[in-house]
C-alpha positions in Angstrom: -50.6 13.2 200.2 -49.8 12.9 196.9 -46.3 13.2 194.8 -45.8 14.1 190.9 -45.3 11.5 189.0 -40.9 11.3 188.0 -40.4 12.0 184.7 -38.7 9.0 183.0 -36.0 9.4 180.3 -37.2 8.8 176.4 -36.2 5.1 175.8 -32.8 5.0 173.6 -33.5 4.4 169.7 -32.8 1.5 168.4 -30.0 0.4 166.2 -31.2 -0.8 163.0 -30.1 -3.6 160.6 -28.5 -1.3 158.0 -26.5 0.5 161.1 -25.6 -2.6 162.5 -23.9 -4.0 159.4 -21.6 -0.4 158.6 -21.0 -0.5 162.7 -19.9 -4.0 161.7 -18.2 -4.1 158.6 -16.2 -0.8 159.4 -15.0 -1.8 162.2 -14.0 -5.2 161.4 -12.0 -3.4 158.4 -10.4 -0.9 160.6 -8.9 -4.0 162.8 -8.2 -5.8 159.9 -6.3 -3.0 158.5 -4.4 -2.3 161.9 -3.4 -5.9 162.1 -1.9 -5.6 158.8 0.2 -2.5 159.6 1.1 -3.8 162.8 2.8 -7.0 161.4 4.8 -4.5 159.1 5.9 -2.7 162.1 6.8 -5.7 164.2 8.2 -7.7 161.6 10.5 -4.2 161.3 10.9 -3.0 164.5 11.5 -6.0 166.4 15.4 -7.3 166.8 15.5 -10.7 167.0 17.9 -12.9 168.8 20.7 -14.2 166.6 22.3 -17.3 165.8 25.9 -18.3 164.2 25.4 -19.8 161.1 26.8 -23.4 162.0 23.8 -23.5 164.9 25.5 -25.2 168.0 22.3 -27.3 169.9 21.7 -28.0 173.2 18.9 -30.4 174.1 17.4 -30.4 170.2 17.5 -26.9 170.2 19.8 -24.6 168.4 21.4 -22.2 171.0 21.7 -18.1 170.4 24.8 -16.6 170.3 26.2 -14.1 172.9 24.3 -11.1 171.1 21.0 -13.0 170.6 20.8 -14.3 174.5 20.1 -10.5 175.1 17.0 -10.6 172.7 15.2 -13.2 173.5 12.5 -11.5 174.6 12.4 -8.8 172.2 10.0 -10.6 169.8 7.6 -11.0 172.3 7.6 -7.9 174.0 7.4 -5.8 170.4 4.4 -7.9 169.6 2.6 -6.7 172.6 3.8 -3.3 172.7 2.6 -2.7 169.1 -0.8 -4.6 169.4 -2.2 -3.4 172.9 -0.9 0.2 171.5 -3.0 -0.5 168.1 -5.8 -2.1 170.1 -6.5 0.8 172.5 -6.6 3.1 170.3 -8.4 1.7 167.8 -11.0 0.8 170.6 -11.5 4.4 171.2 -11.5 5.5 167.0 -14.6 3.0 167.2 -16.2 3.4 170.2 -16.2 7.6 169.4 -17.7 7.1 165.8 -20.4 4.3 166.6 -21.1 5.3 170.5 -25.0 5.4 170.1 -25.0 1.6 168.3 -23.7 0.4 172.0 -23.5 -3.7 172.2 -23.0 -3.9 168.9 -20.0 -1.8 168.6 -18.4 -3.8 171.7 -18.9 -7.1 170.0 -17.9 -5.4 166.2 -14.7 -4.2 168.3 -14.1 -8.0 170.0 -14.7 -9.7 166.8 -12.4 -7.2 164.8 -9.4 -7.5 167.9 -9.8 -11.6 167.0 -9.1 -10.8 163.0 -6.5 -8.2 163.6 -4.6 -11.0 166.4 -5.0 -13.6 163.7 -3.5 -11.1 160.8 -0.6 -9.5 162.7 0.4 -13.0 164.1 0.5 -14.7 160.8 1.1 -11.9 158.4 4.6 -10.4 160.5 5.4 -14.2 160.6 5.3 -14.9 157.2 7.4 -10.8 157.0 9.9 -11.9 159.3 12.8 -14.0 159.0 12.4 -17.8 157.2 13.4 -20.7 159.4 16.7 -21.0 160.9 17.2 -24.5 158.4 16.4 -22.3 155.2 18.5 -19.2 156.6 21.4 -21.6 157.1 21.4 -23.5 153.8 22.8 -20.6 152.1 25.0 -18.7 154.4 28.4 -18.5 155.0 30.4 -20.1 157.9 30.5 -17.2 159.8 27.2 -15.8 158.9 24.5 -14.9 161.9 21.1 -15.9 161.0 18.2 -14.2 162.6 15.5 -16.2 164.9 12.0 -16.2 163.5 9.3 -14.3 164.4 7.4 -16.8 166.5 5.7 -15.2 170.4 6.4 -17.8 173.3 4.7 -16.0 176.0 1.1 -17.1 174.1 -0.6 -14.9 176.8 0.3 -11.7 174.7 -2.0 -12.5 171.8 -4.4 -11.3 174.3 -3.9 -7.8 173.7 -5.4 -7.7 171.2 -9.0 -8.2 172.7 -8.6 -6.4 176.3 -7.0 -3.1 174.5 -9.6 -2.6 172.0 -12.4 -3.8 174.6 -10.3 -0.9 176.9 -10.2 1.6 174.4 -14.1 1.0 173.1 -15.4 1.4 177.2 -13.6 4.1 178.0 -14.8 6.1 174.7 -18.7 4.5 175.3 -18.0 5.6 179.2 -16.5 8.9 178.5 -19.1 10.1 175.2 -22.2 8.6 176.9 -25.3 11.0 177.5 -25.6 12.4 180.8 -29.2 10.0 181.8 -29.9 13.4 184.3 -29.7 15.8 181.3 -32.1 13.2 179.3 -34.5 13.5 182.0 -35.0 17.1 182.1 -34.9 17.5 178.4 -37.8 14.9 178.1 -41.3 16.4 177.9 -43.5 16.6 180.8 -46.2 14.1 181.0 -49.5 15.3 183.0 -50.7 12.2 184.7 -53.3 12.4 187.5 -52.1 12.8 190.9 -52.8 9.6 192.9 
């Protein structure tokens, strides 16, 4: 007895040179642009702790006031609020424009969460307050000087990568063809029965 030969699905096109460097390039400039706006908005948003201006220590470190103790983990939390926020759904902007470029819009989305970590961190550093020495060189005696922006909890900068590799899988899972569909659209080849 003898069965008809399965039709296979029509192999996927490949992604050419030209579409891998827009894939690339516009995606690295969308995260590079989000990074940016996010440092604005944390550099904003977030409320430091606070410390009197004549900076009592404790152990070589200056110690926050009664206000500031409350905020100590505002800077960190902010920061990875805003970026796994940014990083999702920028994930999804890219992964819906460049679905049928596949593997290289994951890594264009993994290298572009590593430039938009590096700009937010250092860009809403530098927008934040200055150093605690150079805020208290010209204030008052009973000034309050504002902590810099500077994460503890290092593990946050991760956000950055597993939100936009989140957001770019669920859009690639969500847009992809239906491999069924493909099948029955695919023309029928008439190969001899075995």
């Amino acid at each position: 007895m003898t069965y008809p030969a399965t039709p296979t699905p029509p192999p996927e096109p490949r992604v050419t040179w030209a579409q891998t460097v827009v894939t690339a390039a516009t995606t690295i400039g969308l995260f590079l642009l989000g990074g940016a706006v996010c440092a604005a908005i944390w550099a904003t948003v977030v409320e430091p702790p606070t410390y009197p201006a004549d900076l009592p220590m404790f152990a070589g470190q200056p110690v926050p006031d009664g206000q500031g103790l409350g905020r100590t983990f505002n800077i960190d939390a902010t920061f990875l609020l805003t970026s796994g926020t940014a990083a999702v759904i920028l994930g999804l902007v890219c992964g819906a424009i460049f679905r049928f470029n596949g593997i290289v819009t994951v890594l264009s989305v993994l290298v572009g969460s590593a430039l938009a970590y590096v700009t937010m961190r250092y860009l809403g550093t530098g927008l934040g307050p200055e150093t605690l020495a150079a805020q208290a060189r010209g204030a008052g005696a009973h000034a309050t000087l504002l902590a810099p922006l500077q994460v503890q909890a290092t593990g946050v900068y991760f956000a950055w990568p597993i939100g936009a590799l989140t957001g770019v899988m669920a859009a690639l899972w969500a847009l992809a063809p239906d491999p069924s569909r493909r099948v029955r659209e695919a023309p029928a080849s008439h190969s001899p029965l075995v």
